[in-house]
N, C-alpha and C positions, 0 to 999 in steps of 0.2 A: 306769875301774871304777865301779860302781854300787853304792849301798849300798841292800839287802832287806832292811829291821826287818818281822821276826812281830809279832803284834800280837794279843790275844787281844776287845779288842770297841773300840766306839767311841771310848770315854777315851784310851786307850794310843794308837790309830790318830790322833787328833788330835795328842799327844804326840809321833811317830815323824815327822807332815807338821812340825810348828813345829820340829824338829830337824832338816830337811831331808833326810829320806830321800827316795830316787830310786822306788823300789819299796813299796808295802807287802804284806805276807801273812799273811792271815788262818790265824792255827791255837790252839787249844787247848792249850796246854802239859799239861793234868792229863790227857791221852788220850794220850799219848805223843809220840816224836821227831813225828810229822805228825799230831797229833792232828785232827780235823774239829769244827770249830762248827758250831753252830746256823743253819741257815738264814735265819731272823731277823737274826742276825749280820752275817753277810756282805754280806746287802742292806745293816742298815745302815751297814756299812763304806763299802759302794760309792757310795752314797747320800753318804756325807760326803765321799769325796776328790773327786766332780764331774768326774771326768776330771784332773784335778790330775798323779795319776801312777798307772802302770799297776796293776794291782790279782792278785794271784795270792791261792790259795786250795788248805791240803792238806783231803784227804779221806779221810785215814785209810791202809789198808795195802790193798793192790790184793785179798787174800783179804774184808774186808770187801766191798768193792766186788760182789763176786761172787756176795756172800748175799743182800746187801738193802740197800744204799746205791746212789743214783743220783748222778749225773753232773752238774753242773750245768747249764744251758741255755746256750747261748752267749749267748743275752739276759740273761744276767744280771750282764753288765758283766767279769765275770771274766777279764783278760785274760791269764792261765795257771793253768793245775792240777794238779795231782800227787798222787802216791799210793805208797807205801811197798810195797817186795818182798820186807816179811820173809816168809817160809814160802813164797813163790811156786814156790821150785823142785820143792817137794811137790804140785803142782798141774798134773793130768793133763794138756797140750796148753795151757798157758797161755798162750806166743805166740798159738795160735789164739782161744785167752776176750778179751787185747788187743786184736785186728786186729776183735774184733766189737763190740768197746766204741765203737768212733769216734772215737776221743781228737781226733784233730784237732791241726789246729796249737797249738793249748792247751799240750797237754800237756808238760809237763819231764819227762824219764824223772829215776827218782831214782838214783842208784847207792848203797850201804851200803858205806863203807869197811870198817864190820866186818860184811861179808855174809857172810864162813866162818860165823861163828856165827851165823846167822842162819834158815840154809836157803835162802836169796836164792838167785837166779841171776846165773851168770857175772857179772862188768863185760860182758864183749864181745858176750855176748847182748842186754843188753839195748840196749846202744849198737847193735848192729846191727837191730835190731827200729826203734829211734828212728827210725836213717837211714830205714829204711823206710816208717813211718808218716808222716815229715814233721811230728817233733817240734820244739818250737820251742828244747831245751835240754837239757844234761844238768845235775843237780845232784849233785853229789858231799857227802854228810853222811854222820851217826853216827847208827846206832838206838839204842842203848845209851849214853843219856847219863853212865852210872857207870862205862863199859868202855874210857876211853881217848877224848881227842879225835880232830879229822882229824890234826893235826901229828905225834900219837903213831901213828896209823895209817897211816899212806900216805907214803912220803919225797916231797920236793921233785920228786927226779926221775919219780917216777911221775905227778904231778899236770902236770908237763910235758909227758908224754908226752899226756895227760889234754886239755892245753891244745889241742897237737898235731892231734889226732883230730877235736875239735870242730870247730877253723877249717876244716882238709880238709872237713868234711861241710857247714858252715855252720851247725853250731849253735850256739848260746851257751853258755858255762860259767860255772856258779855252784857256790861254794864254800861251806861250812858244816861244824859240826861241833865247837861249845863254844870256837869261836873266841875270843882273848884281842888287846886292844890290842898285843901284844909279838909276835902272831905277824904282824902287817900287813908288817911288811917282807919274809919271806921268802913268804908270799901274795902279796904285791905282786910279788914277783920272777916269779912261774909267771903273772900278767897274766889272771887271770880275767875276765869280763864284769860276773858280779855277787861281790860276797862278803855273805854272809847270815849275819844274825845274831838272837838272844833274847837268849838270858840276859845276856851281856855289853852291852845296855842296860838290864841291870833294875837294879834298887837291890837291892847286896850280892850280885849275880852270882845270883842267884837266878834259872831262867827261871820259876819259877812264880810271882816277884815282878810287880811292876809295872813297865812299861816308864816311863823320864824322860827326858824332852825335853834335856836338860842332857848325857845319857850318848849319845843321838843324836846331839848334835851335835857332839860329841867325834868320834865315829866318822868322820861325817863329814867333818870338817876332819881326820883326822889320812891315810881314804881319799885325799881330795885334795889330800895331799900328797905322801905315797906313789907317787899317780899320776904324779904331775908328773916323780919322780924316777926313774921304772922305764921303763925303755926297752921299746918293741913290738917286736913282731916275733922274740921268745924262740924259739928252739927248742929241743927234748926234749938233755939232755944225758945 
């Protein structure tokens, strides 16, 4: 398992490498669950890790997308992207607005564990869209970061099933969702790819806080140990 620290600009993003994260991603905590940074940003995110580790990047919620935000370039080092499905199911032929976007191997489709209330679409739509496109992942989070974590929303055994799905297609699965140190073990048990975290490295749980080096590195070491001890090859019970 892999550990994805957000990271909202260069400061933090240095802080998340010296803590040894596997992953970094770029987002904007005060924009919401995938809030989008500044282009400025991102470059110089990408610009600092050097190839170090791979670099992902949200951009907001797929209805943005659709008005007036663009997509990043593939030149822009970016080596995954994503974008939120709140209100998408309200949105005339949206599979077809996707399949024109060109996501690309880039993209991690997102899932919303609390998509009821959302207006999102299905799980299984958009996992099937994924397959389709030749997504590189799905991510399983929360939009609503006052409405309940993953742990609260989605049992064990659906996130197995979740596990499940992915291996069969060949995607990746990453986990998120106001994640806490004490839910690692029964995460660890469903055997994700990545597990993804904010606020639980900011100082005082805060994800609008500051990301510290010290709280990465915990994560970290407590992931790879975790790992050590969770047996592969889980299936959906």
């Amino acid at each position: 398992m892999k550990l994805l620290v957000s990271v909202r600009n260069e400061v933090e993003a240095a802080k998340a490498l010296s803590g040894g994260c596997d992953i970094l991603d770029i987002k904007e905590p005060d924009r919401g669950s995938l809030g989008r940074s500044a282009p400025e940003i991102m470059e110089k995110i990408v610009q600092l890790t050097s190839n170090r580790v791979p670099v992902s990047a949200a951009l907001g919620e797929f209805t943005d997308l659709f008005s007036h935000e663009c997509i990043p370039s593939p030149r822009s080092g970016l080596s995954y992207i994503k974008a939120g499905t709140a209100g998408l199911r309200n949105v005339p032929n949206w599979q077809s607005k996707l399949r024109s976007m060109n996501l690309g191997s880039r993209w991690v489709a997102v899932i919303y564990a609390d998509h009821a209330d959302l207006a999102a679409p299905d799980p299984r739509e958009l996992y099937d869209l994924a397959c389709e496109l030749g997504s590189a992942g799905i991510l399983i989070d929360t939009c609503n970061k006052h409405g309940g974590r993953l742990v609260d929303r989605m049992t064990q055994n659906e996130l197995f099933k979740w596990r499940e799905r992915t291996r069969e297609a060949g995607l990746f699965l990453a986990l998120a969702g106001s994640l806490r140190l004490e839910d690692l073990i029964s995460v660890a048990e469903v055997s994700p790819d990545i597990v993804a975290v904010r606020g639980a490295v900011c100082h005082y749980g805060n994800r609008t806080g500051e990301v510290g080096e010290s709280l990465v590195r915990l994560w970290k070491e407590r992931l790879t140990t975790c790992s050590s001890q969770t047996p592969t090859g889980l299936v959906a019970r």
